[in-house]
C-alpha positions as CSV (number, residue, x, y, z in Angstrom):
1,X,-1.2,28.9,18.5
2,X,-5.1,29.9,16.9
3,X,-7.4,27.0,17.3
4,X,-9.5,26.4,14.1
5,X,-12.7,25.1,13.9
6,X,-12.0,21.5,11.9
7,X,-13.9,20.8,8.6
8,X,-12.4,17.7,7.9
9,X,-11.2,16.2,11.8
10,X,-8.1,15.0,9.6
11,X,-5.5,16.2,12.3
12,X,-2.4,13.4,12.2
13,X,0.2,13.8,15.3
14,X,2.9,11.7,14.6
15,X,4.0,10.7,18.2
16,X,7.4,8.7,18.1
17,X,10.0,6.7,20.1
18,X,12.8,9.6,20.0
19,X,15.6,7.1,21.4
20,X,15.0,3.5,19.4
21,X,17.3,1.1,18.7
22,X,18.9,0.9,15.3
23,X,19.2,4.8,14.1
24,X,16.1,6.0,15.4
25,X,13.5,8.1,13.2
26,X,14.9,9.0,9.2
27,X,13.3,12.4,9.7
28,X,13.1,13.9,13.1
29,X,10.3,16.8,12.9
30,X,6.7,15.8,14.4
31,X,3.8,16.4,11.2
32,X,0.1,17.1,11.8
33,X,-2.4,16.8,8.7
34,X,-5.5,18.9,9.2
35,X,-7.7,20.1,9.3
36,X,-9.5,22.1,6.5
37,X,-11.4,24.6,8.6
38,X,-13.8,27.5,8.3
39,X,-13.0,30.7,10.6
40,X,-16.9,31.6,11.3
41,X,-19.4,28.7,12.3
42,X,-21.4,28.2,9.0
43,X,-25.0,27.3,9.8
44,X,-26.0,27.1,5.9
45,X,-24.0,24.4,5.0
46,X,-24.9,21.0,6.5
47,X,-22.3,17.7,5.8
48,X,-24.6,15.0,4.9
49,X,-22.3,12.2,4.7
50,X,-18.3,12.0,4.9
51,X,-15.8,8.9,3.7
52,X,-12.3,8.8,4.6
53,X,-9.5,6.5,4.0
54,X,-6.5,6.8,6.1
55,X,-4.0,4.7,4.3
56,X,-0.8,4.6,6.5
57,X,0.6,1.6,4.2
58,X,0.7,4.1,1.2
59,X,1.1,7.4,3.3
60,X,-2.1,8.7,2.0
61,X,-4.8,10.1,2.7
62,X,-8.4,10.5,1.0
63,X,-11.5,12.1,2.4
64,X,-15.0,12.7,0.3
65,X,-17.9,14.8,1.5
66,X,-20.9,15.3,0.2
67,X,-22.5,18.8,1.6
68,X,-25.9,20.5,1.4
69,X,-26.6,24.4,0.7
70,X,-30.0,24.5,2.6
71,X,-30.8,28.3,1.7
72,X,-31.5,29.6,-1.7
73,X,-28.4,31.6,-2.5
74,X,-25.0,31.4,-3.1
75,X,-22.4,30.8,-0.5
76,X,-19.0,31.1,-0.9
77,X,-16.8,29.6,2.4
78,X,-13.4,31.2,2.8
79,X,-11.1,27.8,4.2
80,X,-7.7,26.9,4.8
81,X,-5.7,23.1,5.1
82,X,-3.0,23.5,8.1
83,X,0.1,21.2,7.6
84,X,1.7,21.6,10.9
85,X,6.0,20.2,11.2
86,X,7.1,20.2,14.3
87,X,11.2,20.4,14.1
88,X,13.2,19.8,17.0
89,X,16.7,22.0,17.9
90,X,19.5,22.8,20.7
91,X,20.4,26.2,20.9
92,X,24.6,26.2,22.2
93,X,26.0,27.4,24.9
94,X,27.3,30.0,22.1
95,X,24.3,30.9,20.8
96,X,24.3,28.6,17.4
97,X,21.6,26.3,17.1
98,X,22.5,22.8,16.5
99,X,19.8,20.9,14.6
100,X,21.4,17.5,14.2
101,X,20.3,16.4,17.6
102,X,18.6,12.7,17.7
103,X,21.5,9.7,17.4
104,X,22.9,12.1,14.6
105,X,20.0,12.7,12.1
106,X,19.6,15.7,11.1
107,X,17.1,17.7,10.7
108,X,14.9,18.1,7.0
109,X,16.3,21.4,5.7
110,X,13.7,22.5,4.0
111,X,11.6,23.9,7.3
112,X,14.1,26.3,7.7
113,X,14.9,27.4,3.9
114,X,10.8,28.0,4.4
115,X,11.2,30.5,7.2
116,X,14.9,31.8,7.0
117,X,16.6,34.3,4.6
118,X,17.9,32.0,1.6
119,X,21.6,33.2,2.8
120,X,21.5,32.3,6.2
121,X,22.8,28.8,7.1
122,X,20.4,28.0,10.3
123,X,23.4,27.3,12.9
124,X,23.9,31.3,12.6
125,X,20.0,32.3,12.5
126,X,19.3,32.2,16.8
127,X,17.5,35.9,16.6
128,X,15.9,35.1,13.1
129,X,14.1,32.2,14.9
130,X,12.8,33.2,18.0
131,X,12.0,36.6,16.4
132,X,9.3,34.9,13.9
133,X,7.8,33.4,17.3
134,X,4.1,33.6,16.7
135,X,3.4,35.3,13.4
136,X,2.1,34.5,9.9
137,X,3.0,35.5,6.8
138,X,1.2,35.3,3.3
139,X,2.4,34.9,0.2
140,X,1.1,34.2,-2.7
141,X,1.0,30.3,-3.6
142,X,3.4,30.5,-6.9
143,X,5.9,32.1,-4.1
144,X,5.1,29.2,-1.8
145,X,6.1,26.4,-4.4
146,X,9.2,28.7,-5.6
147,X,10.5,28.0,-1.8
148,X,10.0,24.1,-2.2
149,X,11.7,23.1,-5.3
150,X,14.7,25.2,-4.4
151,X,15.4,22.9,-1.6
152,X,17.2,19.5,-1.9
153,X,15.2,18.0,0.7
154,X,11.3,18.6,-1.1
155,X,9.1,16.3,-0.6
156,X,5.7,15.8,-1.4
157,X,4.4,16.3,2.0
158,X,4.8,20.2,1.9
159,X,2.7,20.1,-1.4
160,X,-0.5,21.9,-0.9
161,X,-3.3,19.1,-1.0
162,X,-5.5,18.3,-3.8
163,X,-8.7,19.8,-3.2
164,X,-11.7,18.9,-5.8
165,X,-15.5,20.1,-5.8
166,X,-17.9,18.4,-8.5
167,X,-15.3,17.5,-10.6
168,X,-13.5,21.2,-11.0
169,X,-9.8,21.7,-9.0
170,X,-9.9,24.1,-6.4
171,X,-7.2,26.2,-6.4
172,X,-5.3,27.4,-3.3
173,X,-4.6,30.8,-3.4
174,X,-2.0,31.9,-0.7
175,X,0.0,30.2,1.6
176,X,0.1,31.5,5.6
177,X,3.6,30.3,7.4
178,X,2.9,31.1,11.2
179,X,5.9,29.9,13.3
180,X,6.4,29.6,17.0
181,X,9.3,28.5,19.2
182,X,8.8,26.9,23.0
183,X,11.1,24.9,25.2
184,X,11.0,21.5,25.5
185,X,10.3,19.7,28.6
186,X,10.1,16.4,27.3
187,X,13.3,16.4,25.8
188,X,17.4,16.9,27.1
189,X,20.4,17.5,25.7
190,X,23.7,17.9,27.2
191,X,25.2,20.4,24.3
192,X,22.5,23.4,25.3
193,X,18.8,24.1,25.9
194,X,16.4,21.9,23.6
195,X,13.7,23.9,21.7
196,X,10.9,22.7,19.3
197,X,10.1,24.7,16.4
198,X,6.3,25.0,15.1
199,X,5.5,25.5,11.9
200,X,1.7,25.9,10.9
201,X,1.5,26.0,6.7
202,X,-2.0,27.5,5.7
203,X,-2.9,26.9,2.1
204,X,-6.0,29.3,1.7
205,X,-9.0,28.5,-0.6
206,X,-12.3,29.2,-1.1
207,X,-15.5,26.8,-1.3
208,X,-18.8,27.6,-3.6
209,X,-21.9,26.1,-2.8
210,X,-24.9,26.7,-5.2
211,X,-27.9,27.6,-4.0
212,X,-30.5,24.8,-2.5
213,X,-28.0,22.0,-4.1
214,X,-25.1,19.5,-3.3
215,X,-21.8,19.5,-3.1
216,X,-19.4,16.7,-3.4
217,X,-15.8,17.6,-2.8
218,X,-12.4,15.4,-2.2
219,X,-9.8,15.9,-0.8
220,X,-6.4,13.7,-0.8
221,X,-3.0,14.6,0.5
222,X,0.5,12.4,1.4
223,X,1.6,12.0,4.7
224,X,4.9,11.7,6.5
225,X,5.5,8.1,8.1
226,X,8.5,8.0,7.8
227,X,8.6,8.1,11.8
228,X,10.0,4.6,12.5
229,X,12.7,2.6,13.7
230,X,14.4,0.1,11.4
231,X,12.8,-2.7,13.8
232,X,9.4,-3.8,14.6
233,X,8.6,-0.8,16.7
234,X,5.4,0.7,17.1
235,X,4.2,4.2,16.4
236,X,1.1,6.0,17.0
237,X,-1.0,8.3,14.9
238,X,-3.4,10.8,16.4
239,X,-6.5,12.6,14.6
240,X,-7.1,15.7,17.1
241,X,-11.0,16.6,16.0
242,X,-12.2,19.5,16.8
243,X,-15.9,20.4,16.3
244,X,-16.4,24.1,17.1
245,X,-18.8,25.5,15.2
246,X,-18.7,24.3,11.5
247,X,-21.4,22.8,9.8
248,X,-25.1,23.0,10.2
249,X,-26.0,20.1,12.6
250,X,-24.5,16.5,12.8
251,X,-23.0,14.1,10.1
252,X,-25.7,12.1,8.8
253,X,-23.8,9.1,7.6
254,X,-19.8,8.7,8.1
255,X,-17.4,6.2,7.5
256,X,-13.7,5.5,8.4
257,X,-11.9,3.1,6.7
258,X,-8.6,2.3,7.9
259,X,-5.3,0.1,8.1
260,X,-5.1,1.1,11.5
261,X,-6.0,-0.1,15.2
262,X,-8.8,2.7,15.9
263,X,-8.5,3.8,19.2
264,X,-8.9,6.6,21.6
265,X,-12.4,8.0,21.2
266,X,-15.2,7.8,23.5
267,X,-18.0,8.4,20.4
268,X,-19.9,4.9,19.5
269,X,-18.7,3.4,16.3
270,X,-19.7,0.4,14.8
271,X,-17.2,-1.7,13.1
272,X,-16.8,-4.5,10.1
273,X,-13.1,-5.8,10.2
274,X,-12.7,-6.7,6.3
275,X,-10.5,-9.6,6.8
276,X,-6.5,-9.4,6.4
277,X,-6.6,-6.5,3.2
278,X,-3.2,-4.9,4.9
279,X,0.4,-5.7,5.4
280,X,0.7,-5.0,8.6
281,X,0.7,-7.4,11.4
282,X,-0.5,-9.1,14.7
283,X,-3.6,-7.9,14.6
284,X,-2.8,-4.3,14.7
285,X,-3.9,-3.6,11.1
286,X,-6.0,-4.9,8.5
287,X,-8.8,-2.4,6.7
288,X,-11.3,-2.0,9.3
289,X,-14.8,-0.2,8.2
290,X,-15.6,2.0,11.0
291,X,-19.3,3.6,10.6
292,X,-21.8,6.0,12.7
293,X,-25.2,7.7,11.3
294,X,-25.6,11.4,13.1
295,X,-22.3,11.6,14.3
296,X,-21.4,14.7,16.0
297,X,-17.8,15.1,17.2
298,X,-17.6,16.1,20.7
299,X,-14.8,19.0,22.3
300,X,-11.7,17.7,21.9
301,X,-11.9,14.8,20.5
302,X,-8.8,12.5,19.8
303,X,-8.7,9.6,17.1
304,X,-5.7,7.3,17.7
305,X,-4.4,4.7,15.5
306,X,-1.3,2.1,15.9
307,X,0.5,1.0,13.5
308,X,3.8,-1.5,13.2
309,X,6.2,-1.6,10.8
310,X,5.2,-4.3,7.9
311,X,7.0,-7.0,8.4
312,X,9.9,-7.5,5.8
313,X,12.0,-10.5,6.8
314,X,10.9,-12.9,4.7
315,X,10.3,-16.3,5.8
316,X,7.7,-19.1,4.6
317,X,4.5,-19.5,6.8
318,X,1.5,-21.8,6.6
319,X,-2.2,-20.5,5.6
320,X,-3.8,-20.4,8.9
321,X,-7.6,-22.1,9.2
322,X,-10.8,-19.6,8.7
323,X,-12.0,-19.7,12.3
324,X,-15.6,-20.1,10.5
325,X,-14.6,-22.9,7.9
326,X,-18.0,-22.9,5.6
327,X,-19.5,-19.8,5.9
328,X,-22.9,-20.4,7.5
329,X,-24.5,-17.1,5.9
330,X,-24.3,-18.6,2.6
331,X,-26.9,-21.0,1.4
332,X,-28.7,-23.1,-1.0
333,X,-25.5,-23.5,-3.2
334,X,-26.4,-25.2,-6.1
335,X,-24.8,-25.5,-9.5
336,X,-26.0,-26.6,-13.1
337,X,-24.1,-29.5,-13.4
338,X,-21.0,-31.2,-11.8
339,X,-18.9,-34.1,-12.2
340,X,-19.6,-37.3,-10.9
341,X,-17.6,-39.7,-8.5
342,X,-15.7,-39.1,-5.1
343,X,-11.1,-38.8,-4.6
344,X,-9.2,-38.3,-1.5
345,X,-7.4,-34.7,-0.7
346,X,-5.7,-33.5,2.0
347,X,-7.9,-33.2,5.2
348,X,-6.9,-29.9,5.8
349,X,-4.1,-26.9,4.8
350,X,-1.6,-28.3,7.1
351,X,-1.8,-32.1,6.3
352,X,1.1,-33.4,4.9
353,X,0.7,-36.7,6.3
354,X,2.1,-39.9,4.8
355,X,-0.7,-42.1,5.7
356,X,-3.8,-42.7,3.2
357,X,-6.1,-43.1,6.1
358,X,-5.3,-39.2,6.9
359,X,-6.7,-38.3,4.1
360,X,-10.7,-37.6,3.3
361,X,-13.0,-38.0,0.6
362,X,-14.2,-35.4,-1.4
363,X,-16.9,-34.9,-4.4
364,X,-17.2,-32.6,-7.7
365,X,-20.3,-30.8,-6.1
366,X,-21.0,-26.9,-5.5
367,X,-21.2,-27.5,-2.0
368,X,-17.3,-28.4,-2.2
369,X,-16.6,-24.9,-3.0
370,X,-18.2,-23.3,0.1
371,X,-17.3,-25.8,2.8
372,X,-14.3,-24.3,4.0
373,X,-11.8,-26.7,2.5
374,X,-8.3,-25.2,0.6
375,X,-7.9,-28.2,-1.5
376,X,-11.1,-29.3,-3.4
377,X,-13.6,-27.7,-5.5
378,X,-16.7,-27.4,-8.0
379,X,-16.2,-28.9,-10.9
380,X,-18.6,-28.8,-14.0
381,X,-19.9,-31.9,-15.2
382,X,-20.5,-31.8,-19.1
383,X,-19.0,-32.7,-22.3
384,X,-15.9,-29.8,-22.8
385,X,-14.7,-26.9,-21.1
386,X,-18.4,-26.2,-19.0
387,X,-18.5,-22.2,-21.0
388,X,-22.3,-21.2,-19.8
389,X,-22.4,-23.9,-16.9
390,X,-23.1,-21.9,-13.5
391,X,-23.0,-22.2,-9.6
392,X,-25.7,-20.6,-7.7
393,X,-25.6,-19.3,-4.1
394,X,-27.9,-17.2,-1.6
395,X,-26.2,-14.3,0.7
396,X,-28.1,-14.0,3.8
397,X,-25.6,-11.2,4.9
398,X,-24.1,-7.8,3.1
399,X,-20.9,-9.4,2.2
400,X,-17.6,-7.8,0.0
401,X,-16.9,-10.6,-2.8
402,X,-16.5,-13.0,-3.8
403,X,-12.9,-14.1,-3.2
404,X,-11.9,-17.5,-4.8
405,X,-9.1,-20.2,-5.2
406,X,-8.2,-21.1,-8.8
407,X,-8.3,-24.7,-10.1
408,X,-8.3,-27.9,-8.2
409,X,-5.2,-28.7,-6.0
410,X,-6.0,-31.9,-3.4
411,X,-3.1,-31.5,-1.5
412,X,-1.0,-29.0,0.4
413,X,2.3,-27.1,-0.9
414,X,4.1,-25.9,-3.5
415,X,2.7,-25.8,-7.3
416,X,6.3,-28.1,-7.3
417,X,8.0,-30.3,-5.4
418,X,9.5,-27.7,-3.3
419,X,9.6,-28.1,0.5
420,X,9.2,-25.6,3.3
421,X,12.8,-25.1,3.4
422,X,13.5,-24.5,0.1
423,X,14.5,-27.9,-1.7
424,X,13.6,-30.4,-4.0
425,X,11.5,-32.9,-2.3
426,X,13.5,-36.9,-2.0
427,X,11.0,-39.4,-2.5
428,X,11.2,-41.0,0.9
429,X,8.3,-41.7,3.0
430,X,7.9,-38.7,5.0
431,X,6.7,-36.9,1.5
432,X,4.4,-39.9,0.6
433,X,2.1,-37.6,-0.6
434,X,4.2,-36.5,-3.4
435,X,5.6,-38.7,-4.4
436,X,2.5,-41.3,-5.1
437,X,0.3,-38.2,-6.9
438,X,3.0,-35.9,-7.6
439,X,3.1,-32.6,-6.4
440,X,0.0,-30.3,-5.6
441,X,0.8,-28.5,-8.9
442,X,0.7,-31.5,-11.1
443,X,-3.2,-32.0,-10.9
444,X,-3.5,-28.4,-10.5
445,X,-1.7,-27.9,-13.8
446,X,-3.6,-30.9,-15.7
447,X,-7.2,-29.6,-15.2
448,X,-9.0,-26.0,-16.5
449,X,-9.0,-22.8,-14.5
450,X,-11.3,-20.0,-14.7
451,X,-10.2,-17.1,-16.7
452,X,-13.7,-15.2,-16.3
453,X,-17.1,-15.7,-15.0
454,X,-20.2,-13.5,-15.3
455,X,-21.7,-13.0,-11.9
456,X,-25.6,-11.8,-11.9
457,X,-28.6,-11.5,-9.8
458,X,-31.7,-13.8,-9.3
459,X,-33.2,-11.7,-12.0
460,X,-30.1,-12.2,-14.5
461,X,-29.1,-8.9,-14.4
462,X,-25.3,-8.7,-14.5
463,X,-23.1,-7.2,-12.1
464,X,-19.5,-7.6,-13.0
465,X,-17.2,-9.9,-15.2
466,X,-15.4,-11.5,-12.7
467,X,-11.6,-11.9,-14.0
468,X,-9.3,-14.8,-12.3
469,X,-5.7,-14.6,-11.8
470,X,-4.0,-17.8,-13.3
471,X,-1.8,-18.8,-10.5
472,X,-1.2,-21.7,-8.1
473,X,-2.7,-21.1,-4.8
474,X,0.4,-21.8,-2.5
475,X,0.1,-22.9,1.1
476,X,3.9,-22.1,1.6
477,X,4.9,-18.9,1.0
478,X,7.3,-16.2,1.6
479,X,5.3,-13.3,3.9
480,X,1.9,-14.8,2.1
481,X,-0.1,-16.3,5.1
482,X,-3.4,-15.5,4.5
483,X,-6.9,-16.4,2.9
484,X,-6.9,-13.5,0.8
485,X,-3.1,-13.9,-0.7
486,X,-5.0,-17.1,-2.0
487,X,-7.6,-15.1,-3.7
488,X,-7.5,-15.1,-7.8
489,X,-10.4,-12.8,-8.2
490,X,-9.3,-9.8,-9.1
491,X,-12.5,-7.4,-9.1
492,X,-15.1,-8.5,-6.0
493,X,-17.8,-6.5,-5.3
494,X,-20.0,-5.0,-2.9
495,X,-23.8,-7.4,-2.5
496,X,-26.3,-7.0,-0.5
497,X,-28.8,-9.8,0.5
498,X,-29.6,-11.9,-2.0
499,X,-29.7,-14.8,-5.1
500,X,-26.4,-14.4,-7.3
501,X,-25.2,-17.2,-9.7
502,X,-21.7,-17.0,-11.5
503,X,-21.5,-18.1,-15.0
504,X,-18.4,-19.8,-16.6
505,X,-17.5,-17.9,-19.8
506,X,-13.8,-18.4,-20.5
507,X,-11.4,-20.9,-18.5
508,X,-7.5,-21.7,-18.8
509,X,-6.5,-24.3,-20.6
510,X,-5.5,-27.7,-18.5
511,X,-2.5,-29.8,-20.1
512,X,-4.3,-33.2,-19.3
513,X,-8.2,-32.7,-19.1
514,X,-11.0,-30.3,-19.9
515,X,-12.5,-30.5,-16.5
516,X,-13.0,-27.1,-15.6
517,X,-12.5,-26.3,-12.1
518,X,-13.5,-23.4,-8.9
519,X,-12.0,-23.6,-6.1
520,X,-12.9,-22.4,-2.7
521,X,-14.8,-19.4,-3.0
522,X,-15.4,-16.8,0.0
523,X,-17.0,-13.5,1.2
524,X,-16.0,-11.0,4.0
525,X,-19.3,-9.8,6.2
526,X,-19.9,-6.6,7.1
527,X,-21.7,-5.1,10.3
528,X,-25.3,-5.0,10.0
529,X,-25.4,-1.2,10.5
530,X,-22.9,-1.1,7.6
531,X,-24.9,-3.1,5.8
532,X,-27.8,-0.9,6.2
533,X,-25.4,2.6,5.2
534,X,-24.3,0.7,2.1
535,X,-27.9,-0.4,1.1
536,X,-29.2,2.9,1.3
537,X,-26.1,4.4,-0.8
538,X,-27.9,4.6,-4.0
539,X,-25.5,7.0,-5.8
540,X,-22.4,5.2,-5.2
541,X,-20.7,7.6,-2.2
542,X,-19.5,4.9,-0.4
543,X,-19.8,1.6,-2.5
544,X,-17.7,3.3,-5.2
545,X,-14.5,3.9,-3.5
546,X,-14.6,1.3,-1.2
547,X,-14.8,-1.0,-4.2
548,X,-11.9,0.6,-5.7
549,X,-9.7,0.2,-2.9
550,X,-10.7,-3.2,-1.9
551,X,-10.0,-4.3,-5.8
552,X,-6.9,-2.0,-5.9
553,X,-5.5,-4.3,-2.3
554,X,-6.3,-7.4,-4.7
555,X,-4.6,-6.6,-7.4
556,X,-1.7,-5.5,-5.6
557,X,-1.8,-9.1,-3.6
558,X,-2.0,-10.4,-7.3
559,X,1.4,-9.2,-8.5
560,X,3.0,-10.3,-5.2
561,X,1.8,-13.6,-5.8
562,X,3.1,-14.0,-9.5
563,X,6.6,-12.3,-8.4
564,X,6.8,-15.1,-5.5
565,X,6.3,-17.8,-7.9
566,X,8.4,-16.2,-10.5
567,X,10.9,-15.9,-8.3
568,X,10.9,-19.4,-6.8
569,X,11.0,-21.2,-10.4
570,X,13.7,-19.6,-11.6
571,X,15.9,-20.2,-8.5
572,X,15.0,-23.7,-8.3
573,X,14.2,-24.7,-11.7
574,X,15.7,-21.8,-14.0
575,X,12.1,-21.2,-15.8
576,X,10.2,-18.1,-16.0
């Protein structure tokens, strides 16, 4: 097999547990994604700063560069984007080839409608196969997709990828299929000889750089994870980078975000873990900001990454504690008004104690909604619903944000009297809680919520129309454990260092009072060295998709939230 020079060090080796328990893999055959690369060394063009977003949760894959034509001409880069499918097969005793060959999964067909006469079943096809060992052909792209859609087994994976330069599609042109056949070593089976057939798909293109200018060109594909056993198994991912000789110099700024555990690399990378944004976990995933400034990939280089299957049994967990409770690198929190007067709440998330003497004493004030506490919160302190009354705050960190609670809940559990297994609460005194004040949701339900608040600098410039999510923020819930299934902000931002203040301008009606109410409101840090890569990004490179994917996380945490709750109140009470 050639190896290619790598543009994009996007190479994805699916390694896999051949003999799990419970069926095994769905599809058998091994992928590689990668790497878009360039068959000379090109020492014209320079890659001046690179984002990618390896999204195993969604099978995708993004990556955004922004190059540099440092002569004064034209340069047009000739480039191809390998998919490599690894397929495994036995060749018989007989001669047929048998490709149903792990615990009786077969084998995709459509690698082999790619490569073999359309007439030919595959059992028949011995010579056919080892006689394409080691060569390509071309055809022209139309051809290429023809193959594809013929086949009952197409999937998106064998698409070519989506490949854009300032704004305009590139097209690919041809396809290359090189094929090669070897023996396995790692692999046995008692019905013949067991072979692994390589397929390298080259979808040939061409790049245009203008003279003395910049480039910004993106590139997304779908990936094949399907690699899993139907239990909690792990699998590994592997990004084989090759540096070679392709652009002039090193990166200047790069950045990796992830779902991921990183891994395998000896190159230095700084790192921001942005809290729990993933479904997978102990602590194997979770977006993790990986970042480097004149990063060079060395020889060889191998990115791995481990991911678990998300966990899909159900089951009703307790919010655990923020390690930091308040937030240290937040300050002078102040607020225009707030009410007066002191109540008791819940000392913490997982008090459900009977006894008044657990509980503490809380007051209206700002500095209730940074100090770490679940169950209390600001709450404006003039006549009406508080529109145009603000709470102010001071970021002494680069922080994503903010992240909030809704309303004003006191104590821990459901928005009803619902317990942790799934019943109505009896009003004996182990639930002494409940049933002096009523369930969590009561109160909660009786005061205002935000609907939208204006967030701004120290020079009242706005940033964003912060939008809430009207929704109970349940301690209890099925699969929804952490901070940030709590959140009912559904756009935070990127800020840097700084005064912000966020202005009430619209709330949700309370059934009882016009008491409007925040709850606790939070930020997730980032890495001083990100901080200073994300400062200097005055264009948007980086802030701009990281944004998006951070608010597209929320809002999908949003819906899951409302179809919990939607789902519990009819079962239990038969409402919507």
């Amino acid at each position: 097999m050639k190896k290619f020079t790598s543009l994009f060090f996007v190479v994805f080796l699916f390694c896999f547990n051949v003999f799990c328990d419970d069926g095994g893999t769905r599809y058998p055959e091994d992928w590689t994604y990668g790497n878009i690369y360039v068959k000379e060394p090109n020492d014209k063009i320079s890659l001046e700063r690179e984002f990618m977003y390896v999204n195993q949760q969604d099978n995708e894959v993004t990556a955004i560069f922004d190059f540099k034509n440092t002569v004064n001409e034209k340069v047009v880069v000739p480039c191809a984007f390998p998919v490599i499918v690894t397929v495994p097969f036995v060749v018989k005793e007989d001669g047929s080839i048998l490709t149903r060959v792990f615990y009786n999964i077969e084998s995709s067909r459509l690698p082999w409608k790619i490569i073999l006469p359309p007439s030919k079943d595959v059992s028949d096809c011995k010579e056919e196969i080892f006689a394409l060992d080691r060569k390509l052909t071309v055809m022209p792209i139309a051809e290429y997709v023809e193959k594809i859609k013929k086949s009952s087994s197409e999937k998106s994976e064998y698409a070519p990828c989506l490949i854009e330069q300032d704004g305009k599609n590139v097209a690919v042109k041809t396809v290359g299929i090189e094929t090669s056949v070897k023996k396995s070593d790692e692999y046995t089976s008692n019905e013949g000889d067991f072979y692994e057939l390589n397929i390298v798909i080259h979808f040939f293109h061409e790049l245009v750089f203008k003279p003395l200018s910049s480039s910004k060109l993106t590139v997304s594909y779908k990936t094949s994870t399907l690699k899993r056993s139907y239990k909690r198994d792990e699998y590994e991912v592997s990004y084989d980078i090759s540096t070679g000789g392709t652009w002039k110099g090193a990166i200047k700024k790069f950045m990796l975000l992830t779902d991921s555990r990183f891994y395998g690399t000896e190159s230095e990378f700084d790192h921001s873990y942005l809290g729990d944004f993933s479904g997978y976990e102990d602590g194997d995933g979770g977006l993790v900001l990986y970042s480097a400034e004149n990063y060079k990939p060395y020889e060889d280089e191998i990115f791995k990454f481990s991911v678990r299957r998300i966990y899909d049994e159900g089951g009703c967990f307790f919010c655990y504690d923020r390690e930091t409770g308040e937030q240290p690198f937040v300050k002078n929190i102040k607020s225009s008004s707030a009410l007066g007067g002191s109540y008791s709440i819940a000392k913490n998330d997982l008090d459900f104690s009977s006894k008044d003497e657990d509980l503490v004493s809380s007051t209206y004030g700002a500095y209730t909604s940074f100090d770490g506490m679940l169950n209390n919160g600001w709450v404006e302190g003039v006549k009406g619903d508080g529109i145009g009354e603000w709470i102010e705050f001071t970021l002494t960190s680069y922080a994503i944000g903010p992240f909030a609670t809704n309303g004003l809940r006191r104590f821990s559990g459901h928005k009803k009297g619902i317990s942790m297994y799934d019943s109505k609460y009896e009003p004996d005194e182990g639930y002494y809680l409940y049933t002096k004040y009523g369930p969590a949701g009561k109160i909660w339900s009786s005061n205002n919520r935000v609907k939208t608040m204006l967030l701004s600098d120290s020079n009242g410039k706005k940033i964003a129309t912060l939008s809430f999510a009207d929704f109970f923020p349940e301690i209890c819930s099925e699969g929804l454990t952490y901070w940030s299934n709590l959140n009912a902000v559904k756009n935070p931002v990127l800020l840097d260092k700084g005064t912000y203040r966020m202005t009430l301008e619209s709330v949700y009606k309370g059934d009882k009072w016009d008491d409007t109410v925040l709850g606790e409101v939070w930020f997730v840090p980032v890495s001083d060295k990100v901080a200073k890569i994300l400062s200097e990004d005055k264009d948007g490179f980086f802030t701009v998709p990281l944004t998006k994917i951070i608010q597209n996380d929320v809002s999908k945490r949003e819906e899951r939230m409302e179809m919990v709750n939607k789902a519990r109140n009819e079962r239990f009470y038969g409402e919507d």
